[in-house]
Backbone as CSV, one residue per row, in Angstrom:
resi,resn,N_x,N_y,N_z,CA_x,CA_y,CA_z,C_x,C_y,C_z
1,UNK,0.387,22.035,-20.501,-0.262,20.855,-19.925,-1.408,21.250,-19.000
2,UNK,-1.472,22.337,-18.496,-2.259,22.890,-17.607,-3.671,23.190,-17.911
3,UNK,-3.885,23.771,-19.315,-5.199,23.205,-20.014,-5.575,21.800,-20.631
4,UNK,-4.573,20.860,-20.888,-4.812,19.918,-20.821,-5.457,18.998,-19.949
5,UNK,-5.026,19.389,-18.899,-5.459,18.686,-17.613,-6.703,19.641,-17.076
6,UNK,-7.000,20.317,-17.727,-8.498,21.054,-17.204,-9.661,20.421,-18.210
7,UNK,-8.860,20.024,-19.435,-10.043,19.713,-20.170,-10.101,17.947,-20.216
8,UNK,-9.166,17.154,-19.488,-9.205,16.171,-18.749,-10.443,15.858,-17.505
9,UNK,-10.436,16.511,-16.633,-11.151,16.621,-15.652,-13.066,17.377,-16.242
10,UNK,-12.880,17.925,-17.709,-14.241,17.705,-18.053,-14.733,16.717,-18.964
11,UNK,-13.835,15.927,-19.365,-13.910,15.064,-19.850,-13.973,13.650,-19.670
12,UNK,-13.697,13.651,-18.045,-13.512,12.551,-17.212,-14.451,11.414,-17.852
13,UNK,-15.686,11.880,-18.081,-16.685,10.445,-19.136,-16.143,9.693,-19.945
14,UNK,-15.100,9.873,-20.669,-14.662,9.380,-21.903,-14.124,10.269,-22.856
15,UNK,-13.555,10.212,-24.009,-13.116,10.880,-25.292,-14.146,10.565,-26.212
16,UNK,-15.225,10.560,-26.175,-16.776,11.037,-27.030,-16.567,12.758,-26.830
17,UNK,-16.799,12.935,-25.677,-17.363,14.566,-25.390,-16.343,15.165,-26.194
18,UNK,-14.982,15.034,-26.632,-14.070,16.071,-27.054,-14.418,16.502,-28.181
19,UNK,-15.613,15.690,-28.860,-16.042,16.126,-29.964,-17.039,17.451,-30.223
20,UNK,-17.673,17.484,-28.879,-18.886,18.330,-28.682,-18.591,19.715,-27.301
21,UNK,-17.656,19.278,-26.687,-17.527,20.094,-25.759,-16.681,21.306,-26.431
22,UNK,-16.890,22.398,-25.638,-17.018,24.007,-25.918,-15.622,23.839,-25.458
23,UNK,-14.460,24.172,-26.350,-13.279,24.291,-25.937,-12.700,25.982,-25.565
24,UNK,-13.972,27.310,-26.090,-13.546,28.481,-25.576,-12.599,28.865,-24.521
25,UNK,-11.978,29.679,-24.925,-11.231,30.014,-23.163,-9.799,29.304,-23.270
26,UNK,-10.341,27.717,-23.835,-8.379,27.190,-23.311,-8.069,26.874,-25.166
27,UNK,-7.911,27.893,-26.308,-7.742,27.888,-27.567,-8.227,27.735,-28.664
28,UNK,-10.024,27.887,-28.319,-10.627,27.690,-29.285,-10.483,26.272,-30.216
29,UNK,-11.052,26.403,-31.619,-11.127,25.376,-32.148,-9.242,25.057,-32.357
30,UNK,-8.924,25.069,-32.174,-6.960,25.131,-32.675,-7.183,23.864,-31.204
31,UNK,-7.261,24.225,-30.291,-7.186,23.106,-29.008,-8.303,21.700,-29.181
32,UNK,-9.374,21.811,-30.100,-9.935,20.646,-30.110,-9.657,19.835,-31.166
33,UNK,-8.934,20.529,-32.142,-8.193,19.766,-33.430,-7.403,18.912,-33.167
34,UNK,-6.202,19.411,-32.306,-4.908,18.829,-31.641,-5.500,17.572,-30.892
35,UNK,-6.625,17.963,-29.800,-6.925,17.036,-29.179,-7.709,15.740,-29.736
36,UNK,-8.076,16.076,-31.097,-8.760,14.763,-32.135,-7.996,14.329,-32.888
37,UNK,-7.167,15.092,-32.819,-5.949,14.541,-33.946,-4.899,13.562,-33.297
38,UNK,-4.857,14.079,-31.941,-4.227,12.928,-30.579,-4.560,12.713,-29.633
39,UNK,-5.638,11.927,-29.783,-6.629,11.632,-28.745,-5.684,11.005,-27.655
40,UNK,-4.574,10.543,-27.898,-4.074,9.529,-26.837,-3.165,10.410,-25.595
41,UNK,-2.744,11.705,-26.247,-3.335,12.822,-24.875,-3.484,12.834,-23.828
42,UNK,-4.683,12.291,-23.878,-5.813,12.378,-23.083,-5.300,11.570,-21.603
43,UNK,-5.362,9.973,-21.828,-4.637,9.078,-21.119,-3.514,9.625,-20.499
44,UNK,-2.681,10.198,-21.377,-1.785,10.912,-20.792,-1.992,11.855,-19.548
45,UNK,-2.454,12.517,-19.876,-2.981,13.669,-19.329,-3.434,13.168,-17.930
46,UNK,-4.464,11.947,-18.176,-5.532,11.544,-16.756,-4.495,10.963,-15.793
47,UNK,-3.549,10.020,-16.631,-2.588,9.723,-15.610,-1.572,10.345,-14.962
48,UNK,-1.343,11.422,-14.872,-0.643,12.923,-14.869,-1.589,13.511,-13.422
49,UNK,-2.665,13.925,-13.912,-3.866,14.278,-13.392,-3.758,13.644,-11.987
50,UNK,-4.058,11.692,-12.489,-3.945,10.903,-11.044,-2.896,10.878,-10.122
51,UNK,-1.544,11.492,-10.888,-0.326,11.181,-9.571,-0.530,12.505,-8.938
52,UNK,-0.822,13.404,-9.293,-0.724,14.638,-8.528,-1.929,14.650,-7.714
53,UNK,-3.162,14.285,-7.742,-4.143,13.622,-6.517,-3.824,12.694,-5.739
54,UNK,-2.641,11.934,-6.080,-2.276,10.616,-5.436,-1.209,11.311,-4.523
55,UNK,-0.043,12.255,-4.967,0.443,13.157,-4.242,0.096,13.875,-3.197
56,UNK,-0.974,14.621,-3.812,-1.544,15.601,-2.439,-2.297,14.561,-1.404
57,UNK,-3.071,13.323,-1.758,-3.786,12.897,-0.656,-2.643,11.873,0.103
58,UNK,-1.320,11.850,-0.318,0.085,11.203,0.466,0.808,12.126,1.518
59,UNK,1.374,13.179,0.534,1.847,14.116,1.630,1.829,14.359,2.950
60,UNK,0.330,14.854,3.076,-0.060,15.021,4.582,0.213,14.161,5.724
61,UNK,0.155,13.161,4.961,0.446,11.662,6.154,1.494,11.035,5.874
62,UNK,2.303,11.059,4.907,3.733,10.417,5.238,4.357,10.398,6.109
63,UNK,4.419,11.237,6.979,5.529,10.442,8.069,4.285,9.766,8.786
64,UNK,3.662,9.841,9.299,2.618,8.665,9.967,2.813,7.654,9.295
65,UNK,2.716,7.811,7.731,2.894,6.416,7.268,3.867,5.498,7.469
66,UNK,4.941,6.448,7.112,5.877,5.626,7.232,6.694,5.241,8.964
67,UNK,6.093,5.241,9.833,6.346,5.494,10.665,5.606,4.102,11.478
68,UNK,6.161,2.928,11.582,5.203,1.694,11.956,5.426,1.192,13.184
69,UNK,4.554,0.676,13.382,4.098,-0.020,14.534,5.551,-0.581,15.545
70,UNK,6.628,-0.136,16.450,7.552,-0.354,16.770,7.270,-2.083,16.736
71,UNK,8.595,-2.534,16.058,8.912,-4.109,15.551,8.564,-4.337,14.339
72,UNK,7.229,-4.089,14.009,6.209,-4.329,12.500,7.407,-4.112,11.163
73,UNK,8.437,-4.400,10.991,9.439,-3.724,9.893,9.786,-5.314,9.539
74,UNK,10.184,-5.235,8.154,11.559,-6.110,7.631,12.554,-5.322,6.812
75,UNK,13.090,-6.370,6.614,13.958,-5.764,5.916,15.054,-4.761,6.660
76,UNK,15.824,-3.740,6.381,16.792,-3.171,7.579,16.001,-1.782,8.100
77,UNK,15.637,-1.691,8.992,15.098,-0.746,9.863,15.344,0.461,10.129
78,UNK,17.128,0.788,9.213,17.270,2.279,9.301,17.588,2.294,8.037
79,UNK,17.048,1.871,6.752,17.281,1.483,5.491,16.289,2.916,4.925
80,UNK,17.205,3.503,3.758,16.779,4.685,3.580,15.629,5.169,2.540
81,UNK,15.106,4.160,1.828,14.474,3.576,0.688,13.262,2.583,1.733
82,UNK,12.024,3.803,1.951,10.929,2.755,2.915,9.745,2.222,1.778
83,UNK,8.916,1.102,1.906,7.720,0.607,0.808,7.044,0.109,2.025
84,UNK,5.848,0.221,1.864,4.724,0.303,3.034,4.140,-0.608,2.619
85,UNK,3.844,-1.396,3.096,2.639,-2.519,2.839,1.499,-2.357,3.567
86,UNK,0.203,-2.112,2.839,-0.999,-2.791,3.756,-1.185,-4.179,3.335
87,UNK,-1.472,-4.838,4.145,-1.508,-6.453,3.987,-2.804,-6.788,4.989
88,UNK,-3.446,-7.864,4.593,-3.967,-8.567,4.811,-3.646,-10.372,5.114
89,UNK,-3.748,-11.370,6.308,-3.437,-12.493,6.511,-3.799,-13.408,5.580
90,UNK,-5.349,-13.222,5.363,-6.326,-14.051,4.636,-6.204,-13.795,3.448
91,UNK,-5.100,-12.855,2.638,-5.118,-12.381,1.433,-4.237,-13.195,0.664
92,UNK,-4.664,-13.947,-0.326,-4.328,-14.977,-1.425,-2.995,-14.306,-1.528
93,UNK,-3.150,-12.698,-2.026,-2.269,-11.922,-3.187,-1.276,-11.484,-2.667
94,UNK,-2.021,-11.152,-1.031,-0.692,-10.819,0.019,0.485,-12.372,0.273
95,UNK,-0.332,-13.455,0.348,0.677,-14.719,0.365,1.488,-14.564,-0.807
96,UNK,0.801,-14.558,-1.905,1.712,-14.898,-2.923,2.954,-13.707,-2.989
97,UNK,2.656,-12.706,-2.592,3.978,-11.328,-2.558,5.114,-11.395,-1.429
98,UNK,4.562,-12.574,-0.234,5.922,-12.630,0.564,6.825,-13.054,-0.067
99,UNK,7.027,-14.082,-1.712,8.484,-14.229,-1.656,8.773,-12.392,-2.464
100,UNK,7.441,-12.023,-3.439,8.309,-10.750,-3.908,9.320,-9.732,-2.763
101,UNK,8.481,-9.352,-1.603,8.960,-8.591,-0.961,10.544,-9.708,-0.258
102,UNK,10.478,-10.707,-0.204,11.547,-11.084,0.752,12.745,-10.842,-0.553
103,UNK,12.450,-10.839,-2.037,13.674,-10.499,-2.895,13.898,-9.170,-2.708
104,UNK,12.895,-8.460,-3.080,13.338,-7.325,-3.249,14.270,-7.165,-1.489
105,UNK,14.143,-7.062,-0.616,14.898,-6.997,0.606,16.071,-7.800,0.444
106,UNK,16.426,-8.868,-0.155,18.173,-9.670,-0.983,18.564,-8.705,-1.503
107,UNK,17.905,-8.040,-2.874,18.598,-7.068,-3.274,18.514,-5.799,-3.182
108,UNK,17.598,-5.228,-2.340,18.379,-4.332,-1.702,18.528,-3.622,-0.106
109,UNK,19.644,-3.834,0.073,20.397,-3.723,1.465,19.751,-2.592,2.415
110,UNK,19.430,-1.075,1.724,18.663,-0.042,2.015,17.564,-0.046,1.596
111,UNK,16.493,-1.888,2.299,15.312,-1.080,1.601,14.642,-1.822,3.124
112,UNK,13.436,-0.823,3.926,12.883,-0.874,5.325,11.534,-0.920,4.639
113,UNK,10.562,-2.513,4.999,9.790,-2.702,4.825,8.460,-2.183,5.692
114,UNK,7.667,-1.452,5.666,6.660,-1.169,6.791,5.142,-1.907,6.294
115,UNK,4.730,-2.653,7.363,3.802,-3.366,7.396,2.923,-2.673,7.956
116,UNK,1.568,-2.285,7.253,0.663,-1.664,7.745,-0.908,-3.084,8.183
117,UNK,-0.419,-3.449,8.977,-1.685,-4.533,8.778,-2.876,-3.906,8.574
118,UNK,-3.834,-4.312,7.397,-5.297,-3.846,7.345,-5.878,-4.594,6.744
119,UNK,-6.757,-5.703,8.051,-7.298,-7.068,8.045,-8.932,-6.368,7.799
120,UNK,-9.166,-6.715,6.381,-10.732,-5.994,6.060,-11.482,-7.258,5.342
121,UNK,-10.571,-8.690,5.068,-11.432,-9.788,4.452,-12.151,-10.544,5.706
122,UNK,-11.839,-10.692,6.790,-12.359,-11.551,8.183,-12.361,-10.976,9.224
123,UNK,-13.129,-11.374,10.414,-12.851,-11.375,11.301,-11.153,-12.329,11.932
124,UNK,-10.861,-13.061,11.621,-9.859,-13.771,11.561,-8.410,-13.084,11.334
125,UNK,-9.514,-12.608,9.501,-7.810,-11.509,9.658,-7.470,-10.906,10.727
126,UNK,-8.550,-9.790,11.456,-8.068,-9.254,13.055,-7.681,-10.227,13.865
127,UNK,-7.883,-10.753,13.956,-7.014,-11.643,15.014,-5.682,-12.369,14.835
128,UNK,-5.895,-12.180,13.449,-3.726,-12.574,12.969,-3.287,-11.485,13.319
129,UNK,-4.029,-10.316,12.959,-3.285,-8.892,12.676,-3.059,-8.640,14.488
130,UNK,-4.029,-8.627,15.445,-3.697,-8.314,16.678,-2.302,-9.210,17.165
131,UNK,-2.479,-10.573,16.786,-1.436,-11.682,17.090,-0.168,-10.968,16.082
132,UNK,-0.065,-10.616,15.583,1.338,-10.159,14.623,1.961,-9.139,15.360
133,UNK,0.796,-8.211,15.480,1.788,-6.559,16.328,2.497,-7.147,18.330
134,UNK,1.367,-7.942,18.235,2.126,-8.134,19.898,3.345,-9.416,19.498
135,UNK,3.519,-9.967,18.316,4.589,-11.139,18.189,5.508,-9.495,17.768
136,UNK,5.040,-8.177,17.111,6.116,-6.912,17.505,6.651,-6.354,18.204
137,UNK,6.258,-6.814,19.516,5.936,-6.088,20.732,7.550,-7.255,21.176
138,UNK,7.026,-8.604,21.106,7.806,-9.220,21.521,9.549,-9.393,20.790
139,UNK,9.674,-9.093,19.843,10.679,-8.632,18.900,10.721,-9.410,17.676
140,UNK,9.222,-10.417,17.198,9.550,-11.707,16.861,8.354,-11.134,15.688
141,UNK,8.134,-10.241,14.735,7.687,-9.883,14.038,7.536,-11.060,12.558
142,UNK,8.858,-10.849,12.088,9.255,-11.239,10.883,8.970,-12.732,10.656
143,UNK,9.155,-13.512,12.359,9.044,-14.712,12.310,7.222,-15.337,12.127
144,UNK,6.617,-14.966,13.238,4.995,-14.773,13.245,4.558,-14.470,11.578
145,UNK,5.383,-13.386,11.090,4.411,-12.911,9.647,4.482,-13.846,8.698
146,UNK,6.021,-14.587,8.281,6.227,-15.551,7.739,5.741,-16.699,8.234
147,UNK,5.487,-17.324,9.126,4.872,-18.506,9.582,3.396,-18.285,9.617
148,UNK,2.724,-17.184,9.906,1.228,-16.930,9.413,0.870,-17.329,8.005
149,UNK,1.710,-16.619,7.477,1.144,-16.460,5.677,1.323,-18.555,5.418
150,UNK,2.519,-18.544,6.031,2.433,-19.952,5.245,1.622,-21.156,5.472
151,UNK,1.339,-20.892,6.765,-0.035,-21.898,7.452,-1.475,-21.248,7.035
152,UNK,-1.229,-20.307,6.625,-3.403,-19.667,6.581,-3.847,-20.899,5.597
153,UNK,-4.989,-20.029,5.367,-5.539,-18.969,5.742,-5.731,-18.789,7.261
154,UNK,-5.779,-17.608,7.425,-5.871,-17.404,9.786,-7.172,-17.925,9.951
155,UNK,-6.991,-19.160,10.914,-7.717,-19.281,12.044,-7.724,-19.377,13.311
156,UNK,-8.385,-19.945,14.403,-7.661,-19.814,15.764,-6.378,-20.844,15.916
157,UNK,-6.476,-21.792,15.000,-5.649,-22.661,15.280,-4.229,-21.924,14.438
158,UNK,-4.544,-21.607,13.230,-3.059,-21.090,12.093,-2.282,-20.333,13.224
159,UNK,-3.257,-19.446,13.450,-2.896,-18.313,14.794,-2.279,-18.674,15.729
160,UNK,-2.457,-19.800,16.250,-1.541,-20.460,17.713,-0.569,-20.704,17.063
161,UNK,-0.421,-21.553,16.185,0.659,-22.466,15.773,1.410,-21.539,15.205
162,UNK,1.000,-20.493,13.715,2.349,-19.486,13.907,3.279,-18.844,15.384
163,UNK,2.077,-18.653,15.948,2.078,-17.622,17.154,4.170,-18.895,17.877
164,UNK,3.331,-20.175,17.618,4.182,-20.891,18.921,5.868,-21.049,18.276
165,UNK,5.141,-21.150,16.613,6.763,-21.214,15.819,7.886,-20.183,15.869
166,UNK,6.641,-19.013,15.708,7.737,-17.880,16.167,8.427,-17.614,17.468
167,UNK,7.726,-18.750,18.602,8.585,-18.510,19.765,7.942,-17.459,20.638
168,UNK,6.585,-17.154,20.453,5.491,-15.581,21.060,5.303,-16.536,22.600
169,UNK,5.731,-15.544,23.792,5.127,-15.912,25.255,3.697,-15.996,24.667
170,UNK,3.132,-16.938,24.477,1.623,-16.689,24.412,0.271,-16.162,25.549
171,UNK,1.058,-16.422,26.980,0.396,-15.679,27.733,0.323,-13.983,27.603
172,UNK,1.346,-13.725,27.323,1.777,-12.462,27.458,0.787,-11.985,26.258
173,UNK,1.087,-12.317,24.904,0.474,-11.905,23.696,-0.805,-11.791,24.046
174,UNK,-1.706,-12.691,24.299,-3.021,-13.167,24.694,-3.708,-11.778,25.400
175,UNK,-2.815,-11.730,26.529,-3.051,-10.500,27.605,-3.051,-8.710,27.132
176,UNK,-1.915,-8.869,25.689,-1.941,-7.492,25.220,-3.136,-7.236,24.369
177,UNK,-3.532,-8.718,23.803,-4.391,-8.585,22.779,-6.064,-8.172,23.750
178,UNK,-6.030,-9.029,24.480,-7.312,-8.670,25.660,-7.443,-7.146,26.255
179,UNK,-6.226,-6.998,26.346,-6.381,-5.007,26.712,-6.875,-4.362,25.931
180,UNK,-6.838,-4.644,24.428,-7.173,-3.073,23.494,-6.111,-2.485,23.335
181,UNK,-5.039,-2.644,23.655,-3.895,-1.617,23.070,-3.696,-1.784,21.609
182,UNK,-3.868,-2.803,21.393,-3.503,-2.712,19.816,-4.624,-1.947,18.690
183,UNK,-5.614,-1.804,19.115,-6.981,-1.784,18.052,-6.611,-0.289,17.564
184,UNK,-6.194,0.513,18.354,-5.496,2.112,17.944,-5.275,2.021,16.690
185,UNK,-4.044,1.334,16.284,-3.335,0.804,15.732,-3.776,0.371,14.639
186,UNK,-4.695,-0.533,14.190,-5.315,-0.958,13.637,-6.341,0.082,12.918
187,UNK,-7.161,0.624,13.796,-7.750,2.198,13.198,-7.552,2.868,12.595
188,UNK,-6.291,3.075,12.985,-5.055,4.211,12.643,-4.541,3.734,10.532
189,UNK,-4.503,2.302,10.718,-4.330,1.561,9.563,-5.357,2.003,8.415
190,UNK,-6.527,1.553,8.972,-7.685,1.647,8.030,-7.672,3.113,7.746
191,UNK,-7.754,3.960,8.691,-7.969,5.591,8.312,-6.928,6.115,7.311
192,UNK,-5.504,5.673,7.387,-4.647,6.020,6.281,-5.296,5.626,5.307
193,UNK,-5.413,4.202,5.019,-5.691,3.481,3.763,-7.030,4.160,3.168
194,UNK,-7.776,4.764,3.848,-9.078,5.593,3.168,-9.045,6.713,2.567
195,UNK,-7.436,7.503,3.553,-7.886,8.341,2.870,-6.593,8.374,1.369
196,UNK,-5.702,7.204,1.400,-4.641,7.028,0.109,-6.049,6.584,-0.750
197,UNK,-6.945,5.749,-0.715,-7.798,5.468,-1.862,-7.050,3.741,-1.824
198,UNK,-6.787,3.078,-1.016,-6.202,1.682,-0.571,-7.374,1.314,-0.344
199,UNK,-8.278,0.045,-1.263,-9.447,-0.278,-0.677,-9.196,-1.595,-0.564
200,UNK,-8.056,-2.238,-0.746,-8.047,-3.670,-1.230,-6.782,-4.354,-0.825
201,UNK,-5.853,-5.095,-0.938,-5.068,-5.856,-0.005,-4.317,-6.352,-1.666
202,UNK,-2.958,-6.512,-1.521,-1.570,-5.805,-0.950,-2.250,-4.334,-1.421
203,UNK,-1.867,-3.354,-1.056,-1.282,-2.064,-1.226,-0.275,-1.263,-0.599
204,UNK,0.527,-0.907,-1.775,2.056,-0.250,-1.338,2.509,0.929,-1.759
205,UNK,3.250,1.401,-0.813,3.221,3.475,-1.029,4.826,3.366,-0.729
206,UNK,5.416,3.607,-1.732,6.810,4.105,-2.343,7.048,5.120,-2.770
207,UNK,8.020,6.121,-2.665,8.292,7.433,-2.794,7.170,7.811,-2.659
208,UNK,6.681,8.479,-4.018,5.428,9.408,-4.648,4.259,8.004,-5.199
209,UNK,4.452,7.227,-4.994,4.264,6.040,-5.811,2.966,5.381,-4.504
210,UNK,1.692,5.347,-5.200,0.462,4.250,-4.397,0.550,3.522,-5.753
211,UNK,0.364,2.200,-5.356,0.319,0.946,-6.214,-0.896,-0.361,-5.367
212,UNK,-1.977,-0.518,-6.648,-2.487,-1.734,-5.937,-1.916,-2.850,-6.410
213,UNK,-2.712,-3.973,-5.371,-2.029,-5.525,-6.171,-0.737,-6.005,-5.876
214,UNK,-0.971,-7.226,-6.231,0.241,-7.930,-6.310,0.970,-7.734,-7.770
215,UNK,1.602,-6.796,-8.032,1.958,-6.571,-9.036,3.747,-7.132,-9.476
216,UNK,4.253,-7.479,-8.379,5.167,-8.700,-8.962,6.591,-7.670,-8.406
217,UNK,7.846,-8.241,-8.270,9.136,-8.024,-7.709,9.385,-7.235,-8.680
218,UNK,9.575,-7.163,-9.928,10.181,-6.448,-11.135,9.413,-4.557,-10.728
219,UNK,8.200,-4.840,-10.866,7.441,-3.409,-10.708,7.415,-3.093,-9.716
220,UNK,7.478,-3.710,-8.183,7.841,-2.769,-6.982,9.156,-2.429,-6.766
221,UNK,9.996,-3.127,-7.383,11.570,-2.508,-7.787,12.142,-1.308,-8.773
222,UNK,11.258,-1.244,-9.451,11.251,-0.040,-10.802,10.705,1.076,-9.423
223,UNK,9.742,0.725,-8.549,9.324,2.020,-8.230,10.324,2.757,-6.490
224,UNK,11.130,1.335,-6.124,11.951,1.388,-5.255,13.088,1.972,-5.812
225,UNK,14.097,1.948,-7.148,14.787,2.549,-7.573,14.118,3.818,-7.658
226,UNK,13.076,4.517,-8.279,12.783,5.459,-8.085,12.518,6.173,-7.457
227,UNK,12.207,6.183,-6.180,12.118,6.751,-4.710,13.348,6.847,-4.439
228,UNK,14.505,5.773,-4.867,16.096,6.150,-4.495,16.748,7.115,-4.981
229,UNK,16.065,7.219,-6.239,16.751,8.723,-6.904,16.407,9.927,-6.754
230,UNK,14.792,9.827,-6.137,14.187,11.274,-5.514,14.623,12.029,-5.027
């Protein structure tokens, strides 16, 4: 597979070149036969190619990753099976995935949700996202996130009114949000997500596993069983 995946990465243009490119070195003409004869290979190969780049640029920062914002969690908090969310307030795709994620957390008992807020559609979004970590601060996370999503899109007003359902001292919140303590935080968000290749809202990092999209309860569960068996 190891020349496979070398002649992947010169081939990155397409499966035109396999016709013309100089296969010397990794088997001569015997290696470009095989590879015309099964072009589908190739795909193989690139997606092979992509988890092990998706690997190395995870590694380094997993425990940062997984490691959230004290409160920012659902689901059970010493649950051994973690799925990271970057989310966005203002995000259509992120609304529509709170009921996925609230199943997948029914069924399963060991699974610790980490919310990476990374508000990149509004200005607005920052200001749900600052209002969410201090409704963390206050212990009232889960309540604020669910009452956000369901009133947005965020504005100053969605923002109060989650803020008041969840029960947030709003002086207090107001005051953490006016300091700057949170924006770290927030930084800290975006800089992971740049360097996983997360450009877009939901995105979720399971085991070995980056996934964009709202890709639905069934497929973030295939990849939650699989991180369980790791």
């Amino acid at each position: 597979m190891r020349w496979l995946i070398t002649i992947v990465l010169a081939l990155a243009g397409g499966f035109a070149g396999a016709a013309a490119w100089d296969f010397t070195g990794l088997g001569g003409s015997a290696t470009r036969e095989y590879i015309l004869a099964n072009p589908e290979v190739l795909p193989e190969a690139m997606e092979r190619l992509q988890a092990q780049q998706r690997l190395a640029r995870l590694e380094p920062v997993r425990n940062e990753l997984e490691r959230p914002f004290p409160g920012a969690v659902l689901g059970n908090p010493q649950g051994k099976v973690t799925l990271i969310e970057f989310s966005d307030y203002a995000c259509g795709y992120c609304r529509q995935s709170v009921a996925d994620v609230q199943k997948l957390i029914a069924t399963n008992p060991d699974l610790r949700v980490v919310i990476r807020e990374y508000p990149i559609l509004s200005p607005q979004s920052a200001d749900a996202a600052r209002m969410s970590l201090a409704a963390a601060q206050q212990g009232k996370y889960a309540a604020f996130h669910e009452a956000m999503f369901r009133l947005g899109p965020p504005s100053a007003e969605t923002i109060e009114q989650a803020a008041k359902e969840a029960g947030l001292d709003l002086a207090a919140a107001e005051a953490t949000i006016a300091s700057g303590a949170l924006d770290s935080f927030l930084q800290t968000n975006m800089e992971l997500a740049n360097r996983l290749g997360i450009s877009g809202t939901p995105g979720w990092v399971v085991g070995d596993r980056i996934i964009d999209g709202a890709v639905g309860s069934t497929a973030l569960g295939e990849a939650i069983e699989e991180a369980r068996r790791s």
